[in-house]
C-alpha positions as CSV (number, residue, x, y, z in Angstrom):
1,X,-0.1,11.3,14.2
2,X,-1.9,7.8,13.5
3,X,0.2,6.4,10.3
4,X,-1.8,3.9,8.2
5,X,-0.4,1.2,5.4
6,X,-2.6,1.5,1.9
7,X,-3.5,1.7,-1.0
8,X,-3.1,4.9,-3.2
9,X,-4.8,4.7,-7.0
10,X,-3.1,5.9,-9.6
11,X,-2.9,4.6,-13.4
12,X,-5.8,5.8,-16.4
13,X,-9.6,5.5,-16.7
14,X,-10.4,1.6,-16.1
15,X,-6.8,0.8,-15.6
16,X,-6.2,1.1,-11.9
17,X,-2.7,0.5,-10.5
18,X,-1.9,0.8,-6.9
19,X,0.9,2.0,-4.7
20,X,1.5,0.6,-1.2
21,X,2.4,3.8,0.3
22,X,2.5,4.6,4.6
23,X,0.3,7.7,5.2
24,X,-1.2,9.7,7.6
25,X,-4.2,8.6,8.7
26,X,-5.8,11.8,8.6
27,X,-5.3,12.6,5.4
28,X,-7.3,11.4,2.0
29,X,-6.2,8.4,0.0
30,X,-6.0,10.7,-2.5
31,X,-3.1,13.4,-0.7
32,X,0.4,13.3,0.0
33,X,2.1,10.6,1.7
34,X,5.3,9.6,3.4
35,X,7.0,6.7,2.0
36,X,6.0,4.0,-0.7
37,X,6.0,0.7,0.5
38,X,5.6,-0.9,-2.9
39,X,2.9,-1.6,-5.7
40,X,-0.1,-3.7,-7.0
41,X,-1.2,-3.9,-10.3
42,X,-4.6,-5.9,-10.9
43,X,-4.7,-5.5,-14.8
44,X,-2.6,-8.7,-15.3
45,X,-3.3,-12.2,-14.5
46,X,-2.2,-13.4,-12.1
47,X,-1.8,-9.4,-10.4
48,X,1.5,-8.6,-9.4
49,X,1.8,-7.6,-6.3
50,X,5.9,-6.1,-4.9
51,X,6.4,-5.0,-1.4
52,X,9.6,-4.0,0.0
53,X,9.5,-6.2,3.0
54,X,11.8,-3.8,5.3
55,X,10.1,-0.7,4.7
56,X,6.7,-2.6,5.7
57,X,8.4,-4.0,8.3
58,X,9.8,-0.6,9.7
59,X,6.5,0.7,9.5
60,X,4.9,-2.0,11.1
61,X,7.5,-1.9,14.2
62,X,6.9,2.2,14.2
63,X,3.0,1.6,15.0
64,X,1.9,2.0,11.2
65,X,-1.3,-0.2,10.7
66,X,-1.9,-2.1,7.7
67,X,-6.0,-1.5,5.9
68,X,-7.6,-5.0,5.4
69,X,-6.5,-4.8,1.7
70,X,-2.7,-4.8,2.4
71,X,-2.9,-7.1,5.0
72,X,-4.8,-10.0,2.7
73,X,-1.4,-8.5,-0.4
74,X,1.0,-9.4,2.5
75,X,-0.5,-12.9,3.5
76,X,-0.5,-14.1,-0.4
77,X,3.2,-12.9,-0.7
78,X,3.9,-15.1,2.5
């Protein structure tokens, strides 16, 4: 089983907000998943953006790969 880091929408009707959640990659973004990471939410300015860094970690060291999304959300958290 190929486990993938990102996004899952959630939130209203022109009001996204994300969860950074590790998933299965064969399953849609839109199914179950197995742990959340952390979140994103783009309706504020500057977006705010939390990510518990040893769950991401643990996932990364377990084979989980990041989309291209999470990975640019990582790099700006440092």
């Amino acid at each position: 089983m190929a486990v993938k880091i990102r996004l899952a929408r959630t939130g209203s009707h022109k009001k996204p907000f994300y969860r950074i959640v590790a998933a299965s990659s064969e399953r849609s973004a839109s199914k179950k998943f197995i742990e959340i990471i952390g979140t994103y939410n783009p309706n504020i300015n500057p977006a705010e953006v939390k990510i518990n860094k040893e769950k991401f970690d643990k996932w990364v060291k377990l084979g989980a790969a990041p989309s291209d999304t999470v990975k640019s959300l990582v790099k700006k958290l440092g």
